[in-house]
N, C-alpha and C positions, 0 to 999 in steps of 0.2 A: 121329546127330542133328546137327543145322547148329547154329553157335552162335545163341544170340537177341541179336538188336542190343541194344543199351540203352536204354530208352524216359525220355520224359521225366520221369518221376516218379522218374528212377536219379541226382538231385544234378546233371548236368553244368552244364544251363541257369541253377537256382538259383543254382551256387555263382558263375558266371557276373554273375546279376544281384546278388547279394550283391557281390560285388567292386566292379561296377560304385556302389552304394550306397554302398560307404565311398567309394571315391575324391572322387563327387561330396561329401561329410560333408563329406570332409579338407577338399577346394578350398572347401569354404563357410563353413568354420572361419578356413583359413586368409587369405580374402577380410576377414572379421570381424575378424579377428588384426590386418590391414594395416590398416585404419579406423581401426580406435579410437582410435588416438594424435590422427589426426584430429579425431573426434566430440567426443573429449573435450573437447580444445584448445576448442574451438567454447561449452563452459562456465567462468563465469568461474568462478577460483577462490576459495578460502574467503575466505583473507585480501585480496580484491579488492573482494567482497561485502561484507565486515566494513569496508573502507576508503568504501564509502560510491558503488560502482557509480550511475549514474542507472540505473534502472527506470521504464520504460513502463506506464500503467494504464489499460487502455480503462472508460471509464467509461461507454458508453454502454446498457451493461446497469443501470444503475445506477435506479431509479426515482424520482421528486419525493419527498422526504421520507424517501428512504432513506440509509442507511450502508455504505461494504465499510472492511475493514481490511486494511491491507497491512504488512511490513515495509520496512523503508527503517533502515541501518544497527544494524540491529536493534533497531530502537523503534518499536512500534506506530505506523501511520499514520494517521490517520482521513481518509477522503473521503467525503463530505458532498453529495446533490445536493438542496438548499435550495429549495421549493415559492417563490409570488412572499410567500404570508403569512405563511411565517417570515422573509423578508426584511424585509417590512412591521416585524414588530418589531424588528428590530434598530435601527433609529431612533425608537422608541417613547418619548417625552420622559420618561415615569415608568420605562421601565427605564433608558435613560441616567444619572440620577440615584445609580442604585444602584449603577451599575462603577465598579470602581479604577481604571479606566485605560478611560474610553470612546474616546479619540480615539487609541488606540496609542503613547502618547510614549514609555514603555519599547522599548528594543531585542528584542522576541520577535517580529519579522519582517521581513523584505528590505522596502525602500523602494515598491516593486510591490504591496506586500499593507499597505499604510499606510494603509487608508483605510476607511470607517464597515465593510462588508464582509470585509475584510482577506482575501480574493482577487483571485484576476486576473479572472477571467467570475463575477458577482454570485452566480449559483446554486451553483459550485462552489466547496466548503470545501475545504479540503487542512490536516491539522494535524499536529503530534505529539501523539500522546494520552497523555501524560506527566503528572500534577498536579504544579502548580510548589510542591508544600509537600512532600511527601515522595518524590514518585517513584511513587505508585498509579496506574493505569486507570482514567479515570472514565467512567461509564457515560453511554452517549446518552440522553437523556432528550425527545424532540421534542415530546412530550404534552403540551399546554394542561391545567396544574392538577397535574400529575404530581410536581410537587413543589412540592406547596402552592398556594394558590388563585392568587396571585400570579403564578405560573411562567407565560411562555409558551414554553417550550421552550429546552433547553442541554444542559449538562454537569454532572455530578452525582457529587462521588466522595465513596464508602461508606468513606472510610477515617476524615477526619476531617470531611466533610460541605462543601467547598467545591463551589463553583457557578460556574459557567461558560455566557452567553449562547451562541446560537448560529453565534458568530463567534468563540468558544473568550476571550471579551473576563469577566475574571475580577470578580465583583461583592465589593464590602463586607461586611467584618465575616467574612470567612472566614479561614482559613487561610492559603492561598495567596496569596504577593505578589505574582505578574506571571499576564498572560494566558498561555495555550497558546500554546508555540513553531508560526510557521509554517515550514516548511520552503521551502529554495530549490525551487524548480519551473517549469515553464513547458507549453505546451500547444505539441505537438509535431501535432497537426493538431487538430480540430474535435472528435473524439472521444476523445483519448490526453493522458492528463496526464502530463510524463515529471518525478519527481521525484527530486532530488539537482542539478539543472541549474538553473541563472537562467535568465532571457528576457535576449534580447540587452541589450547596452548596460551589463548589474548586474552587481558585482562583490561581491556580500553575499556574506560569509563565517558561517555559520553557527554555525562557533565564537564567534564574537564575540556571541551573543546571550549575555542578562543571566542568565538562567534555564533548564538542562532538567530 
């Protein structure tokens, strides 16, 4: 009898394509391998982050009358896109009345955000959400009436009950002695808030504010 060749189902081809399979592994490993020192690099690192990196925030997701929270040296941000009739109050002669500080004379933000608003563009708020009496989170509170008939919308913190206008501007008889720190920031085009950075010309050092 002649011998029988060895057909394909006899390993040769397999073991073939098998080889071929790891090789390609290795080389795609090894491609991964040579990157990453790269990719990595390309993130900043922890103690960079922690030092107070600027960070970019497209806001343009953002809705009239809504909030997003961001970090920014590891303290809650609040951004803020302000409808025109919460604006309207914020110059409202009988809330005025009630702030500890309606005109911003305390040091809790860059010369830029010094004004009835205490932003750069009227609709966009930018704060640290910090309460300046103990260091709590105070809750957004936008609600006409939502704390108490009086309210027309601010900040509200549950810890020991201070209140805060919706330009983070701190009212009487609370707690809290100075308004919501703003943060250094600037608008890095029409949609992107980049915060940790001044607008040209400022040289406000954040450390120097009175209160976080």
């Amino acid at each position: 009898m002649s011998p029988i060749a060895p057909s394909a189902s006899d390993g040769l081809p397999h073991r073939r394509d098998f080889l071929i399979l790891v090789a390609g592994a290795m080389t795609a490993t090894g491609a991964a391998a040579a990157l990453w020192p790269f990719i990595d690099s390309m993130e900043p690192a922890q103690d960079t982050l922690a030092a107070g990196v600027p960070i970019d925030i497209d806001v343009s997701p953002i809705r009239a009358g809504q909030q997003i929270v961001v970090l920014w040296r590891s303290r809650p941000i609040f951004v803020v896109y302000r409808t025109p009739e919460e604006l309207k109050t914020l110059q409202d002669p009988a809330t005025l009345t009630d702030l500890r500080d309606a005109n911003s004379t305390s040091l809790q933000q860059p010369e830029y955000a010094t004004n009835w608003h205490r932003s750069i563009k009227p609709e966009y708020l930018v704060l640290v959400g910090i309460c300046t009496h103990l260091g709590c989170i105070p809750n957004f509170m936008p609600g006409v009436g939502t704390v108490g008939p009086s309210w027309l919308g601010g900040y509200f913190c549950p810890c020991h009950g201070s209140r805060y206008d919706l330009a983070g501007r701190v009212f009487k008889g609370v707690p809290a002695p100075y308004n919501l720190p703003v943060p250094p920031h600037r608008f890095a085009s029409d949609t992107t808030v980049r915060i940790g950075e001044n607008i040209a010309g400022s040289t406000f050092d954040f450390s120097t504010i009175e209160q976080i």
